[in-house]
Phi, psi and omega in degrees: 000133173240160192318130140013072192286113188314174174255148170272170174302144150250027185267159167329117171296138133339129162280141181307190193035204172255054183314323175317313192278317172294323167304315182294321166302321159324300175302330187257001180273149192053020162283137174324109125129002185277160164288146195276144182274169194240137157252115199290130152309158187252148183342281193297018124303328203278294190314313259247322180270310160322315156303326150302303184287335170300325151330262146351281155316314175290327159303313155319342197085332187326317225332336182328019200198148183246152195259142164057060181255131171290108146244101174100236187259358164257158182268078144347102140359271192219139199222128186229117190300299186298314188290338173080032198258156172229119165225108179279132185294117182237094172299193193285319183291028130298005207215344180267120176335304167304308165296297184307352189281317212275350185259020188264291197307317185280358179266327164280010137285315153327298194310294179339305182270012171069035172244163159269194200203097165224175208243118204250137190264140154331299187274346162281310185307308166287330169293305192224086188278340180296336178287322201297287201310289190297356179282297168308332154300355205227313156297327170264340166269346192262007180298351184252002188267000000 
């Protein structure tokens, strides 16, 4: 004998992503005293330019380096060990006051701990990633500096 067949919904399907969430931003933008809303790009944007500067350095020869690495309580981009380098993705929400605060504070802690620490714009890296290669190449021969 087999179970018992559930009924189906009969509710409306969801439209995908986080419509819920965009309806609600909408709603509150240009209200007296609300803040203008900002929408955080979604992880696989994030992923998406990682995969890409990864890319990008193994085409150069870089391969020297790991993705998403914990150094102290922070996370790393891109972390090239020996040289001690850090290079971080910044996207547009990067430009918002508060993350420049926090990315002040993880970069002088990285330093602290003796690492460097630079930092690649989202549109450089798409615009011109050769310039991006020489930059880090330029960072990665300075390790003794």
């Amino acid at each position: 004998m087999s179970p018992p067949r559930r009924p189906r919904s009969r509710s409306p399907r969801v439209p995908p992503e986080d419509s819920f969430f965009e309806e609600q931003l909408r709603a509150l933008q240009g209200r007296p005293g609300s803040a203008p809303a900002r929408r955080q790009p979604p992880d696989h944007e994030r992923h998406a330019m990682e995969e890409r500067l990864a890319l990008v350095l193994r085409r150069a020869g870089l391969a020297d380096f790991r993705r998403r690495v914990r150094v102290g309580i922070y996370e790393a981009d891109f972390l090239f060990p020996r040289q001690r380098l850090v290079v971080e993705l910044d996207g547009l929400v990067h430009l918002a006051s508060g993350v420049q605060a926090k990315d002040r504070r993880k970069d002088q802690a990285l330093r602290q701990m003796g690492y460097r620490v630079l930092h690649v714009a989202n549109r450089d890296l798409v615009a011109a990633p050769d310039v991006v290669v020489q930059r880090i190449r330029r960072a990665l021969a300075g390790h003794g500096r």
